[in-house]
C-alpha positions as CSV (number, residue, x, y, z in Angstrom):
1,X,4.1,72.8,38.4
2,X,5.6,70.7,36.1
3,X,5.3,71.3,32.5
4,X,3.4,68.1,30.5
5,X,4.6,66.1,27.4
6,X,3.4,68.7,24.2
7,X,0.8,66.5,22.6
8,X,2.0,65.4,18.8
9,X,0.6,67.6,15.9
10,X,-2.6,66.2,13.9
11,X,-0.1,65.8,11.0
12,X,2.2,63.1,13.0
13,X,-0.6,61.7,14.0
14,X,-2.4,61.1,10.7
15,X,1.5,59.9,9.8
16,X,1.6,57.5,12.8
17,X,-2.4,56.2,12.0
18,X,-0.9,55.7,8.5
19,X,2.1,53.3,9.4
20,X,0.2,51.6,11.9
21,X,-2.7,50.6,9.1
22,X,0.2,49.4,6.5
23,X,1.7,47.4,8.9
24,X,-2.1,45.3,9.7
25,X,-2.0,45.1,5.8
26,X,1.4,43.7,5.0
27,X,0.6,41.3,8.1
28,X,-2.3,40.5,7.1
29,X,-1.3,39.6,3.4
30,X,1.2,37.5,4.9
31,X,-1.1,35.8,7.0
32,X,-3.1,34.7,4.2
33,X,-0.1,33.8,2.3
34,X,0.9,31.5,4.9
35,X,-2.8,30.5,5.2
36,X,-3.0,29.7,1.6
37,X,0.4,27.8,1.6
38,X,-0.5,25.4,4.0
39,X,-4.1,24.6,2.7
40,X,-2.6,24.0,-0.7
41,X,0.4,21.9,0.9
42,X,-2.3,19.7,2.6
43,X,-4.4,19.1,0.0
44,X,-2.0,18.1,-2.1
45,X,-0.9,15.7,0.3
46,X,-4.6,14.5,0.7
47,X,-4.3,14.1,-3.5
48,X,-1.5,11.8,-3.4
49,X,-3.1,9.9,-0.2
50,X,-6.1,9.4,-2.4
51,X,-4.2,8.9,-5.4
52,X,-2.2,5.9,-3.4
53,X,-5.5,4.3,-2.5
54,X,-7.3,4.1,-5.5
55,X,-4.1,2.9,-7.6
56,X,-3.3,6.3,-9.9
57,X,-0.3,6.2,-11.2
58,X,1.5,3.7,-13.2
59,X,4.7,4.5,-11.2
60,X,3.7,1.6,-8.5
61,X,3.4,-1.2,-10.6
62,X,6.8,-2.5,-11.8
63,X,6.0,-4.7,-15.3
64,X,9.7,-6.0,-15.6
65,X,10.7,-9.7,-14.7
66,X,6.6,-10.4,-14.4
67,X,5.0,-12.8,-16.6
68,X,3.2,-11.5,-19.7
69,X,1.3,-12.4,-22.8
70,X,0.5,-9.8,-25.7
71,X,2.7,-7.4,-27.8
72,X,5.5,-5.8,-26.2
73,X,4.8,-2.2,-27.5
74,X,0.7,-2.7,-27.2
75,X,-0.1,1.0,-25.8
76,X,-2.3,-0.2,-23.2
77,X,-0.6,-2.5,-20.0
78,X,-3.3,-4.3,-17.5
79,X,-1.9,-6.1,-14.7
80,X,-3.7,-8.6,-12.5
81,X,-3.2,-9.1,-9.1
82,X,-4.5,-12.6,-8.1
83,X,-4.7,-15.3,-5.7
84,X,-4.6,-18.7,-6.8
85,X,-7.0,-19.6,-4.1
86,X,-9.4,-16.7,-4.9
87,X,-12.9,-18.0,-6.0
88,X,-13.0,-14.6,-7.6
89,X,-9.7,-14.8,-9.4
90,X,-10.7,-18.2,-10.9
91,X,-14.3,-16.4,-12.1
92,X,-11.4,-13.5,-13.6
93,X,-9.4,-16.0,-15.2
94,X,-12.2,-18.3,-16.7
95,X,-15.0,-16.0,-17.8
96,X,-13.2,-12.6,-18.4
97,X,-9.8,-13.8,-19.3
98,X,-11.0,-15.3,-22.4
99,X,-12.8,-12.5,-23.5
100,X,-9.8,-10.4,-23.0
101,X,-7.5,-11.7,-24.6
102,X,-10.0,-12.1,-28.1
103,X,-10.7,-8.6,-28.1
104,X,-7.7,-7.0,-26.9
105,X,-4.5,-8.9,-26.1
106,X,-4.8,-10.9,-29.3
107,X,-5.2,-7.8,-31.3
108,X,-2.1,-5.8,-30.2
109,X,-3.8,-3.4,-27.8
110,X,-3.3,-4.8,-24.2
111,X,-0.3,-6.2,-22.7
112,X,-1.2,-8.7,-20.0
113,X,0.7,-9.2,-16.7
114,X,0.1,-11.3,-14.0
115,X,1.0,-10.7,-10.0
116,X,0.3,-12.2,-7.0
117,X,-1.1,-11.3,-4.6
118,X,-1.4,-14.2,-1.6
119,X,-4.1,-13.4,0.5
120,X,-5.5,-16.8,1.8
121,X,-3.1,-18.4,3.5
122,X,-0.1,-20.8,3.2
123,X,-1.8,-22.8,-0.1
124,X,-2.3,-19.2,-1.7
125,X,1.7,-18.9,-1.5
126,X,2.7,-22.6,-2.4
127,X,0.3,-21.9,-5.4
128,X,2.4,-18.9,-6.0
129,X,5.9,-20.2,-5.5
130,X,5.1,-23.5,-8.1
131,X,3.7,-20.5,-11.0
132,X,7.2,-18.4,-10.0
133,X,9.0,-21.8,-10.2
134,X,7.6,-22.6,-14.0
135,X,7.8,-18.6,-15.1
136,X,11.6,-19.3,-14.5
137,X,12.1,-22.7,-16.1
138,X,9.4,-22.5,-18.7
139,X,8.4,-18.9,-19.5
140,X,6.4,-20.3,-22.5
141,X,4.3,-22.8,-20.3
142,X,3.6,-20.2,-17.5
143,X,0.0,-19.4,-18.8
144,X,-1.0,-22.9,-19.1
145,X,-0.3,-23.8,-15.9
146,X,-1.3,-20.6,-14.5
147,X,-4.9,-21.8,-16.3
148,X,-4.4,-25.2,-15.1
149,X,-4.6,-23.9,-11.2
150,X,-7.3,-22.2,-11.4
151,X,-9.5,-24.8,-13.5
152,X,-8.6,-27.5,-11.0
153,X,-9.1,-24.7,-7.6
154,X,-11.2,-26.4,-4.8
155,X,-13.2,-24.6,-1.9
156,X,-11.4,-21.7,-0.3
157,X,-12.6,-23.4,3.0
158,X,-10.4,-26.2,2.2
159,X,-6.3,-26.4,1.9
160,X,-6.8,-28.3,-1.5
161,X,-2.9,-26.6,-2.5
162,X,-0.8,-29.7,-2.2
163,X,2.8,-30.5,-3.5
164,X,1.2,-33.8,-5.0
165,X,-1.5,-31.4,-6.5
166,X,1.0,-28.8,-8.1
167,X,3.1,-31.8,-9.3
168,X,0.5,-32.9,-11.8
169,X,-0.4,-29.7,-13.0
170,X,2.8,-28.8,-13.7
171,X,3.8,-31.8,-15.2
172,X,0.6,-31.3,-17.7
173,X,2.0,-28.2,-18.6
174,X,5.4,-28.8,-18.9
175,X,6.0,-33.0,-19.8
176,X,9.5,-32.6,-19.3
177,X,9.4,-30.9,-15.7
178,X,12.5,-31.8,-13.8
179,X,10.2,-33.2,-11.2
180,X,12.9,-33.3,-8.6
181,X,13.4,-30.0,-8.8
182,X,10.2,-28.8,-8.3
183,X,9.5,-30.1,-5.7
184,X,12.8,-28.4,-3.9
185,X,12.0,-25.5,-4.6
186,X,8.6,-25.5,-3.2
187,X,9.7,-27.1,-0.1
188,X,12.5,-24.6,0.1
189,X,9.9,-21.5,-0.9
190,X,12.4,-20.8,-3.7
191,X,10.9,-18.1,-4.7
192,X,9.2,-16.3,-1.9
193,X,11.3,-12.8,-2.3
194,X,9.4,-12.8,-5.5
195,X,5.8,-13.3,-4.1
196,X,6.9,-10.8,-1.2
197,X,7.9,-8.3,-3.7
198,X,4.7,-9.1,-6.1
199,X,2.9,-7.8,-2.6
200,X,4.7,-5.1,-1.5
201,X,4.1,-4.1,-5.3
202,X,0.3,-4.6,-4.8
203,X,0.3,-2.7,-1.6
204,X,2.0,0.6,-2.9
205,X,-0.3,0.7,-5.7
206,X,-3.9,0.3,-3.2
207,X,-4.7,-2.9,-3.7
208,X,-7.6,-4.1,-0.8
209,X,-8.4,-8.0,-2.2
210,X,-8.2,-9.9,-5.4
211,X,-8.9,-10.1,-7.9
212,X,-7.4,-6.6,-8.4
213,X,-6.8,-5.5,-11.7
214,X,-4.9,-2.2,-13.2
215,X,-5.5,-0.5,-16.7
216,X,-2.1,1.8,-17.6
217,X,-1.8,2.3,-13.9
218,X,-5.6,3.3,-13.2
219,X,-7.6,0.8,-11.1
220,X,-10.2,-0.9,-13.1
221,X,-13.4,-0.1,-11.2
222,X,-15.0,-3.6,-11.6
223,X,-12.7,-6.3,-13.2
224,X,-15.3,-8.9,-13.2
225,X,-18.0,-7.0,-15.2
226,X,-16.0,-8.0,-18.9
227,X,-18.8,-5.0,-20.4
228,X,-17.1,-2.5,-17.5
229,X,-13.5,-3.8,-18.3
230,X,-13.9,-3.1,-21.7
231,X,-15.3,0.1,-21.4
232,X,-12.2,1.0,-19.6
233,X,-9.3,-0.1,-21.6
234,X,-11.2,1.5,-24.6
235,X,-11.0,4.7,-22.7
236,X,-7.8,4.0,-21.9
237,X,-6.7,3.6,-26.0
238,X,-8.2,7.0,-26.6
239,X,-6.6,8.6,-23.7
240,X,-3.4,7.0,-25.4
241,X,-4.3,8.5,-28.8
242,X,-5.3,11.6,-27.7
């Protein structure tokens, strides 16, 4: 008869029971680290997602080398994205605008910038290319004709955007436009790295149509409501001043 295994004393066993219920908790803790980790990792992710689609964040929207009316140091930057074709852009342009630039631009708080942002076809970006075209020759003229396009806009149903068109504006804006040269460069799309990075721009910082319009990097949450608009850069001076 063979002699069995001598069963371990209650005190190694308590011992054992011990270890055994610290290891669970140390890999439990763990666990939930881990657990914890990731949810924080994907909602942060899920933050800048949103973030991205609603246009937080100034870091998007590049101001340099873009036209611009109002003080240079005004604390408060709203950029327009726009489509010279837009219906809604014109609406922007002649009944907000206006208002705008009384209450705000003209009195030092908002520096204005304009982008495009061609949505509407080939006219939308021979628009575009003729407005980068002046902005480069004639800086100073750039609103007027910018003014002049939309006051003179036809049906978006129609291709109204013609070289002949964009001739004459221009040349109201500018009465010494090198005529010749205009007219190159739209037929050579001059300037089309410039629209294409105006988009790629608009894209990065969640723009879905036009017009689209950003107050100190925050998307303005109706741009054609001038009561809204207001409301917004007035928040945005405080959050400035703050």
């Amino acid at each position: 008869m063979s002699k069995g295994k001598r069963p371990a004393s209650k005190k190694t066993q308590a011992k054992h029971g011990k270890s055994q219920t610290w290891i669970i908790m140390i890999t439990t803790v763990v666990v939930l680290v881990l657990i914890l980790a990731i949810v924080a990792i994907v909602f942060q992710n899920q933050k800048h997602s949103s973030d991205g689609a609603k246009g937080g964040g100034d870091g998007a929207i590049q101001y340099d080398h873009q036209p611009a009316l109002g003080a240079k140091d005004a604390p408060v930057k709203v950029a327009e994205f726009g489509d010279y074709r837009c219906m809604y852009c014109r609406q922007f342009e002649l009944d907000v605008f206006p208002k705008l630039k009384k209450d705000f631009i003209d009195t030092g708080k908002v520096r204005f910038y304009f982008m495009n942002y061609t949505i509407l076809g080939t006219g939308s970006v021979l628009a575009a290319d003729a407005g980068e075209y002046i902005y480069a020759k004639h800086p100073e003229k750039f609103w007027d004709f910018h003014r002049l396009v939309y006051e003179n806009q036809g049906p978006e149903t129609e291709e109204w955007v013609t070289t002949d068109l964009l001739v004459k504006l221009a040349k109201q804006a500018v009465p010494d436009l090198d005529v010749n040269g205009f007219k190159w460069a739209l037929d050579q799309g001059t300037y089309k790295d410039a629209i294409k990075k105006d988009i790629e721009m608009g894209k990065a910082a969640g723009v879905q149509g036009t017009p689209t319009v950003y107050i100190n990097g925050k998307m303005a949450s109706d741009p054609l409501d001038y009561n809204q608009l207001k409301a917004d850069i007035q928040n945005a001076l405080e959050d400035v001043h703050d």
